[in-house]
C-alpha positions as CSV (number, residue, x, y, z in Angstrom):
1,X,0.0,0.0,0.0
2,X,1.0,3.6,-1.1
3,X,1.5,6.7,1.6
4,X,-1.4,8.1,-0.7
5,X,-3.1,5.3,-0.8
6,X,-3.0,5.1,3.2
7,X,-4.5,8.2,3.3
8,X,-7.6,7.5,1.8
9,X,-8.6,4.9,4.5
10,X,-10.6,5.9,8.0
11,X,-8.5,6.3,11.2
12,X,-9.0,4.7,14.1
13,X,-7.0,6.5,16.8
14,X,-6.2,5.7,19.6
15,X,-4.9,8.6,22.3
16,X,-2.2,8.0,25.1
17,X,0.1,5.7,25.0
18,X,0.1,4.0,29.0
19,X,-0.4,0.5,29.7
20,X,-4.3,0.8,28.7
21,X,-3.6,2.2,24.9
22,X,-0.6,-0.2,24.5
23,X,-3.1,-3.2,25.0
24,X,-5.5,-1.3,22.9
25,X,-3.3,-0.7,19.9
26,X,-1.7,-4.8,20.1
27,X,-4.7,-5.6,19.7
28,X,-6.3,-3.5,17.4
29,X,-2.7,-4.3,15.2
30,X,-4.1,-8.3,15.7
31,X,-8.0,-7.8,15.1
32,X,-8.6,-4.9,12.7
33,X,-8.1,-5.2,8.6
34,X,-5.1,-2.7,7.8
35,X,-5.9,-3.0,4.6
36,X,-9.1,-1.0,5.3
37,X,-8.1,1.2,8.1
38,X,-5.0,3.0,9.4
39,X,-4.0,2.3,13.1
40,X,-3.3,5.6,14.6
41,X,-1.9,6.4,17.8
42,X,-1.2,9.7,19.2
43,X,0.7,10.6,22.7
44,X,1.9,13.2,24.2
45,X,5.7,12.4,24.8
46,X,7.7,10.0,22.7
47,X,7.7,7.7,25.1
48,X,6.0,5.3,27.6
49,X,6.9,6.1,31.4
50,X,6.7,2.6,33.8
51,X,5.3,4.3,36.2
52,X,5.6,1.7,38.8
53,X,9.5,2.3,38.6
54,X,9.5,6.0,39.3
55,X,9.1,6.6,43.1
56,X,12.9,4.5,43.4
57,X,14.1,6.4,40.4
58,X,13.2,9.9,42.5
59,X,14.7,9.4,45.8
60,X,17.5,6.4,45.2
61,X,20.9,8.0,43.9
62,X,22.0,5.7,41.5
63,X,25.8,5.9,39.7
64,X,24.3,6.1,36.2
65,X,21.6,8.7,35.7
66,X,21.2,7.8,31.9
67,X,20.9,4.4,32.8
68,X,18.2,4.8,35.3
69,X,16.3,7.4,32.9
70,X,16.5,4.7,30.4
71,X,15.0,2.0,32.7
72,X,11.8,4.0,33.0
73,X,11.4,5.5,29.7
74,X,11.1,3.4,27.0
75,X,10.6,4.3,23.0
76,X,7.6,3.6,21.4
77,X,9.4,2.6,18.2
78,X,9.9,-1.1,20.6
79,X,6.3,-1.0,22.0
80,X,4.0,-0.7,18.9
81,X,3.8,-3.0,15.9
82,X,5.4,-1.2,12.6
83,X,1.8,-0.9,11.0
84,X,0.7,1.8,13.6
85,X,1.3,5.2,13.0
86,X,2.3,7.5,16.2
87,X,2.2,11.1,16.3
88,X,3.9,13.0,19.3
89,X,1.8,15.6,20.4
90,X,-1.0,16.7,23.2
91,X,-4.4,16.7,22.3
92,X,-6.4,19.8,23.1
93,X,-10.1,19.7,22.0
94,X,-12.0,16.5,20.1
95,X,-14.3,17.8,17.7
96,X,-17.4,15.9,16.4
97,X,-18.6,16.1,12.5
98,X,-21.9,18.4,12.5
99,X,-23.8,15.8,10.3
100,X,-27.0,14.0,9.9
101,X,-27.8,12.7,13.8
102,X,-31.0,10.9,14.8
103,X,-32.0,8.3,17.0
104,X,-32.7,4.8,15.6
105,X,-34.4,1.5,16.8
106,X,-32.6,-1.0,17.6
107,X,-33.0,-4.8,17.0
108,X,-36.1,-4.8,18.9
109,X,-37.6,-1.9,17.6
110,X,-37.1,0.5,20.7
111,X,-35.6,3.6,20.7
112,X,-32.2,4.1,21.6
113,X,-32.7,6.7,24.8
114,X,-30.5,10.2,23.8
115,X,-28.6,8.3,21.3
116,X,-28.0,10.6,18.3
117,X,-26.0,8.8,16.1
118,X,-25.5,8.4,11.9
119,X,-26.3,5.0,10.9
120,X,-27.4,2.2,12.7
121,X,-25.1,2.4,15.9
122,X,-22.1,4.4,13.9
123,X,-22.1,8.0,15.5
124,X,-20.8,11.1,14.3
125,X,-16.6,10.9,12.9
126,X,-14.1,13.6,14.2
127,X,-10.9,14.9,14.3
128,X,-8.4,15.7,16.8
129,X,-6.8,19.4,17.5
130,X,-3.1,19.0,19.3
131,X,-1.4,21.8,20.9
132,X,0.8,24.2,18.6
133,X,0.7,22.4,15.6
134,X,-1.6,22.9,12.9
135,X,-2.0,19.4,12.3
136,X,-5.7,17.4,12.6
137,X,-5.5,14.1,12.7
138,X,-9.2,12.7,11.9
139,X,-10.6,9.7,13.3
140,X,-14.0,7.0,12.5
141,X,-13.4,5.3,15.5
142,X,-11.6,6.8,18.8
143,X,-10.2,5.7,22.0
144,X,-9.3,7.9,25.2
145,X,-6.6,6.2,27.3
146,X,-4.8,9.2,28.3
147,X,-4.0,8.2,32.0
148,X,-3.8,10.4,34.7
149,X,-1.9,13.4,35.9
150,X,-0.3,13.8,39.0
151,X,1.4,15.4,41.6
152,X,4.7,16.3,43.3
153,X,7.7,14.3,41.8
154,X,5.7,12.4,39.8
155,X,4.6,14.8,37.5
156,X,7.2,14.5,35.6
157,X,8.6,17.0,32.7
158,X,7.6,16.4,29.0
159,X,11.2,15.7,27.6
160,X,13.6,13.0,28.3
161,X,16.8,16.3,29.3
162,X,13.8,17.7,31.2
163,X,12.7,14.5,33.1
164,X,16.7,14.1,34.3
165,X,17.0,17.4,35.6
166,X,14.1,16.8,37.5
167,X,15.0,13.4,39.0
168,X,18.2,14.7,39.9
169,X,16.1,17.3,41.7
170,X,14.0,15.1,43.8
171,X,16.9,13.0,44.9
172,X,18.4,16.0,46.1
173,X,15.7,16.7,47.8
174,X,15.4,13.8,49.6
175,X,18.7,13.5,50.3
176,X,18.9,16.7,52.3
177,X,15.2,16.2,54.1
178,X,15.0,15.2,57.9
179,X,11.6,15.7,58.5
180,X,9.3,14.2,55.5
181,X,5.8,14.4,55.9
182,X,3.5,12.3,52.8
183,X,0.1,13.8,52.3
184,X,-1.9,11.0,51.1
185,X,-1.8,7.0,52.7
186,X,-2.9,5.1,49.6
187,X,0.0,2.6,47.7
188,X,2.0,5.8,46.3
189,X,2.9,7.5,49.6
190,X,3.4,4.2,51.5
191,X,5.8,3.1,48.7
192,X,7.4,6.7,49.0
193,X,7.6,6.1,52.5
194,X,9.7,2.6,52.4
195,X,11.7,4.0,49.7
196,X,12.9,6.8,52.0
197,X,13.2,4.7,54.4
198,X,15.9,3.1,52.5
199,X,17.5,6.0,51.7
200,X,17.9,6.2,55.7
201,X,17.5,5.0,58.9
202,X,17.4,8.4,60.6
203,X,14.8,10.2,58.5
204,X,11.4,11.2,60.5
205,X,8.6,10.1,58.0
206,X,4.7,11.0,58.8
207,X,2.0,9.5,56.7
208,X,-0.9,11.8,57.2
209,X,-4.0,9.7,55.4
210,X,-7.6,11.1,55.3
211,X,-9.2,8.0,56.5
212,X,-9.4,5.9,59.4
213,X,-7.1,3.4,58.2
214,X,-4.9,3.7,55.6
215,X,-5.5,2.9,51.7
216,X,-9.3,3.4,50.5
217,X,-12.3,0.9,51.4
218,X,-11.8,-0.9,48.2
219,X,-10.0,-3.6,50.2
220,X,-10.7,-5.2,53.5
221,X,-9.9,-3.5,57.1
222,X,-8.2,-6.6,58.2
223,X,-5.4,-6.1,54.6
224,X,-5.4,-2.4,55.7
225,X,-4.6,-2.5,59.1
226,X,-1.8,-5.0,58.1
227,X,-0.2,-2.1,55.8
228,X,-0.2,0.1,58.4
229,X,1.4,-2.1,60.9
230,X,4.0,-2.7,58.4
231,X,4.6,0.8,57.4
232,X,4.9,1.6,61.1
233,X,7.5,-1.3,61.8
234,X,10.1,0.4,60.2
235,X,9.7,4.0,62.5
236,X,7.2,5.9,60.2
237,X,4.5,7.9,61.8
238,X,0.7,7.2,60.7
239,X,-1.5,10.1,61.1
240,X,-5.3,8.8,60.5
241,X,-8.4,10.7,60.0
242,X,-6.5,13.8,59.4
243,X,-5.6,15.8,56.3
244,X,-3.5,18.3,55.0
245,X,-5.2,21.2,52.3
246,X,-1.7,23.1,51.8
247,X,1.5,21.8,51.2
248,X,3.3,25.3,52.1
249,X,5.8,24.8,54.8
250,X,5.7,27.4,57.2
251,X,9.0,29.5,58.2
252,X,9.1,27.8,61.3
253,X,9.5,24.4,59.1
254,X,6.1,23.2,60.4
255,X,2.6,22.4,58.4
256,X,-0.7,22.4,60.1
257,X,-2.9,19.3,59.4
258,X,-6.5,19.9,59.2
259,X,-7.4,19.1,62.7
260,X,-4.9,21.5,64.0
261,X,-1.5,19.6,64.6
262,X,1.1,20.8,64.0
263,X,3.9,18.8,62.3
264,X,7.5,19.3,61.8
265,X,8.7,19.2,58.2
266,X,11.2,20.2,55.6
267,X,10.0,18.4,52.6
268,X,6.5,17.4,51.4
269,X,5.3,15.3,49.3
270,X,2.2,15.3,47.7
271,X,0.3,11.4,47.0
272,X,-3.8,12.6,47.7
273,X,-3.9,10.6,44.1
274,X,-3.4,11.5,40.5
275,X,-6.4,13.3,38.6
276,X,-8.0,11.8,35.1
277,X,-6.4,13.6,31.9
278,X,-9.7,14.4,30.6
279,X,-9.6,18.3,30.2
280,X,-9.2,18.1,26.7
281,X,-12.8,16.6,26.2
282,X,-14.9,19.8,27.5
283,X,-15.7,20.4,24.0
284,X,-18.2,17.1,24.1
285,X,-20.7,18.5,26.2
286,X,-21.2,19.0,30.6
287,X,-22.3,15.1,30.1
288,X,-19.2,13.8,29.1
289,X,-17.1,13.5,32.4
290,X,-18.4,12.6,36.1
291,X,-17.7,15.7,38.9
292,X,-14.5,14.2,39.2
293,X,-13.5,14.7,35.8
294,X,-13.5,11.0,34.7
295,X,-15.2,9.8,31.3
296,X,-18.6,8.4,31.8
297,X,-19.1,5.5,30.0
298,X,-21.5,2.6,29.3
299,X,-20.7,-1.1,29.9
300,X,-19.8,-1.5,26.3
301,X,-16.9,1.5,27.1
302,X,-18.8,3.7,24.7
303,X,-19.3,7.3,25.8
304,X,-23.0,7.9,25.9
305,X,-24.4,10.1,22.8
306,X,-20.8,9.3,21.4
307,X,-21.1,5.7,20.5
308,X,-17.7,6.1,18.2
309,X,-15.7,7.3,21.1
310,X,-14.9,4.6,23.4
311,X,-12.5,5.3,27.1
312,X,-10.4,2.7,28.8
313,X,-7.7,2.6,31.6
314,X,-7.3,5.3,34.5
315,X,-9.7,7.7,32.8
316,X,-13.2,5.7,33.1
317,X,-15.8,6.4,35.6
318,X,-16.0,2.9,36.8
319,X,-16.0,1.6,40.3
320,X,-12.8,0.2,40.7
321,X,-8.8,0.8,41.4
322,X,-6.9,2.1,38.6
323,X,-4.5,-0.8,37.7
324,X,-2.9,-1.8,34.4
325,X,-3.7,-5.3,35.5
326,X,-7.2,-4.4,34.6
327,X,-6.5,-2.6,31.3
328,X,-6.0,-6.3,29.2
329,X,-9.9,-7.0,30.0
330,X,-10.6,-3.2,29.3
331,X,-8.8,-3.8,25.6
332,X,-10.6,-6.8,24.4
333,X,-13.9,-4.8,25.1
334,X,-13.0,-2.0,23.3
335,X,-11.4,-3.5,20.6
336,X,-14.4,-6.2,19.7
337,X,-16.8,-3.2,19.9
338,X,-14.8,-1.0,17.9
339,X,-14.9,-3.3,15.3
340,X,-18.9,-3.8,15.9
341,X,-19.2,0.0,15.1
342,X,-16.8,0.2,12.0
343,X,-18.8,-2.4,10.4
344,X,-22.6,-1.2,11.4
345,X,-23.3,-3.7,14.3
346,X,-24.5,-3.3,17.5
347,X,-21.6,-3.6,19.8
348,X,-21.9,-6.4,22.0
349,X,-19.2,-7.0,24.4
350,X,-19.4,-5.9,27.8
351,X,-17.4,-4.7,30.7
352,X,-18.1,-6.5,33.6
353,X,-15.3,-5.2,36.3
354,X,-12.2,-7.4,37.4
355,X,-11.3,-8.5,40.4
356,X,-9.0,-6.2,43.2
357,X,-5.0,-7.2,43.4
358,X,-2.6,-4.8,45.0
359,X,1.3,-5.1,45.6
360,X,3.0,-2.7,47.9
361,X,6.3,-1.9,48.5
362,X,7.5,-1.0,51.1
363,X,11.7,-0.4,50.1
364,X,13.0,-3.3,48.3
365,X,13.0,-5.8,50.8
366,X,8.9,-5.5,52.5
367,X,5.7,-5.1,51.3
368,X,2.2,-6.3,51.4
369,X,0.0,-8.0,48.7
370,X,-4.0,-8.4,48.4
371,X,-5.4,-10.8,46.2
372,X,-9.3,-11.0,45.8
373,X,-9.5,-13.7,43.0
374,X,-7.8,-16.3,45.4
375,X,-10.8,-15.0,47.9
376,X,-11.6,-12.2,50.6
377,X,-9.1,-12.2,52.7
378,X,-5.8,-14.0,51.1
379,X,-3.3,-11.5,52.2
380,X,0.8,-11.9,51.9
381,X,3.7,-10.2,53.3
382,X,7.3,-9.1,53.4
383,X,9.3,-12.0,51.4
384,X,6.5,-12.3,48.3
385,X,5.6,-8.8,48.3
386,X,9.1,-7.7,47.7
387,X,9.9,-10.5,44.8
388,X,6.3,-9.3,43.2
389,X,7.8,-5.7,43.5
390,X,11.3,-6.2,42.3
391,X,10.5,-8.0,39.5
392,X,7.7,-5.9,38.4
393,X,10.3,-2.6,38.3
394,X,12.8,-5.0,36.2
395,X,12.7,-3.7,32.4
396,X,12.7,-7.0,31.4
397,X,9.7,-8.0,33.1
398,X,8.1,-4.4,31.7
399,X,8.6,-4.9,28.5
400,X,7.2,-8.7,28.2
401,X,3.9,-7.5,30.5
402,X,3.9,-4.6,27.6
403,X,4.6,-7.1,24.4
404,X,7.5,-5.2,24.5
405,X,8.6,-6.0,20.3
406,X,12.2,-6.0,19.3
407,X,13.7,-4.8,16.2
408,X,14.8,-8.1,15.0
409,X,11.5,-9.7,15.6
410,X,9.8,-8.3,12.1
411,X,8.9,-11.6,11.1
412,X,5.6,-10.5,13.5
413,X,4.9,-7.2,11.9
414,X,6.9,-5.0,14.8
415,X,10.0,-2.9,14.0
């Protein structure tokens, strides 16, 4: 096939390029005809951050700062198959064609509720506006997977230069602390917590957590009270129903929580949770997104009234914990009803939630691990938690949970 042949065919884009979009677009690369459609994915940095590795990257020193960059950020031109087209670029506003929209019956003749849509269950086609470019990259099909933004030192910069200055930042940060209070007790701070632990025995640590017991109510109180007899094992404070609204340390190198205590501290950090990339989709109406700024979306992970935009990963309104275990199920939803809409069906396969797993670090040699699938209250501790954890950071075990595809391999279609 020609360049100008390829584009003549429909898109089908997918945007962000996290653990959810990666499963997205392998699949996509397996199931979809790219004869008859271009595989399009667009992100907004050039390459895929394994997240899980990043609170050791900020606070450990490390002899090799390129090297430990390296770990964490990996190229797409390894991660996507060659067919897939990626553009590098932030996406601002999704605009919807302003065609023929009306509702339709469905199969058994009932109206489908709101639904204005142009064919049988296609929707209206779009394009894509990125940030201070004048390119518009159209799409017939669309998926949001752009993840979520965060916080403190993991809001990391947009180029790879930028993200080394800033890791060699935090660890100097941390190096020079004493007094370290975390805002936040769900897995990031405690992991932050063990990690600085690490960096020293003498460091005072204080967990201040918004709850009565640390983590959220997605897992049991037995598993929760666990982590926080952990955490406190190795001398870290646990504050409990408490909070903390402004991260401003005072002159007097203290912070007032929200009940009034006072709390020594010369560095905070940040972990109340990361916030759903979704600002970008304002343009789709007060509808689209949940008060908490998360895509609403329908079992078949179809937005409502925008049956050819479909969400998956971090950015869903869906009562779970935001995992990349999860995204693999999320994928094969999407991608079978993607397919459904491109060829004029009714899309059929449905999201029915996944069951809850958490591992927790806590510094490479503790941690604590909840598995629901094995039952209610299977819990584990220390030893597994810590081989779970170490081999999850590994790149080698990234890149094979990713389908990581090397160059040599393009037997299979990858580069």
């Amino acid at each position: 096939m020609t360049a100008q042949d390829a584009k003549t065919l429909p898109n089908v884009v997918v945007v962000g390029g996290g653990p959810a979009g990666l499963a997205i677009v392998r699949r996509l690369n397996a199931k979809l005809d790219l004869l008859k459609y271009n595989l399009v994915l667009v992100t907004a940095t050039p390459y895929y951050t394994h997240l899980p590795a990043c609170i050791r990257l900020v606070v450990q020193p490390t002899s090799d700062l390129d090297a430990s960059v390296n770990s964490v950020l990996a190229p797409y031109d390894g991660l996507v198959p060659r067919r897939c087209r990626v553009v590098v670029g932030r996406v601002v506003k999704v605009e919807e064609e302003e065609d023929m929209h009306e509702e339709v019956a469905n199969e058994n003749g009932n109206g489908v509720e709101g639904e204005k849509i142009c064919g049988a269950w296609g929707g209206r086609k779009g394009v894509l506006v990125l940030d201070g470019t004048d390119e518009r990259v159209k799409y017939d099909a669309l998926v949001l997977t752009t993840g979520s933004k965060w916080e403190g030192p993991l809001a990391f910069p947009g180029s790879r230069d930028e993200v080394k200055v800033w890791v060699e930042e935090w660890r100097e940060k941390f190096e020079k602390a004493e007094d370290v209070v975390i805002v936040g007790g769900g897995a990031t701070g405690l992991e932050f917590a063990g990690e600085i632990r690490d960096l020293s025995q003498t460091k005072r640590i204080t967990v201040v957590h918004d709850q009565p017991l640390l983590l959220s109510d997605a897992y049991p109180n037995g598993f929760r009270k666990a982590v926080a007899r952990n955490v406190r094992r190795r001398d870290a404070t646990v504050a409990l129903d408490d909070s903390i609204s402004s991260d401003e340390i005072s002159e007097g190198g203290t912070i007032r929580t929200g009940k009034g205590r006072l709390l020594v501290a010369d560095l905070v950090i940040p972990c109340r949770g990361p916030r759903p990339n979704t600002d970008f989709l304002s343009a789709l109406g007060e509808d689209a997104l949940s008060a908490t700024g998360h895509v609403r979306v329908k079992p078949t992970l179809q937005m409502k009234y925008h049956p050819r935009i479909f969400a998956a990963g971090d950015v869903i309104d869906w009562d779970e914990q935001k995992q990349a275990i999860k995204y693999v199920a999320h994928a094969k939803v999407v991608v079978d009803n993607v397919i459904s809409v491109l060829k004029d069906r009714q899309p059929n396969a449905l999201y029915k939630g996944c069951y809850e797993a958490i591992v927790i670090a806590n510094g490479k040699s503790g941690g604590s691990t909840y598995y629901s699938f094995w039952g209610p209250h299977v819990q584990l501790g220390n030893l597994p938690s810590s081989i779970a954890k170490a081999r999850a950071l590994k790149g080698p075990s990234r890149n094979r949970r990713l389908g990581f595809l090397e160059r040599q391999a393009s037997r299979t279609g990858a580069r």
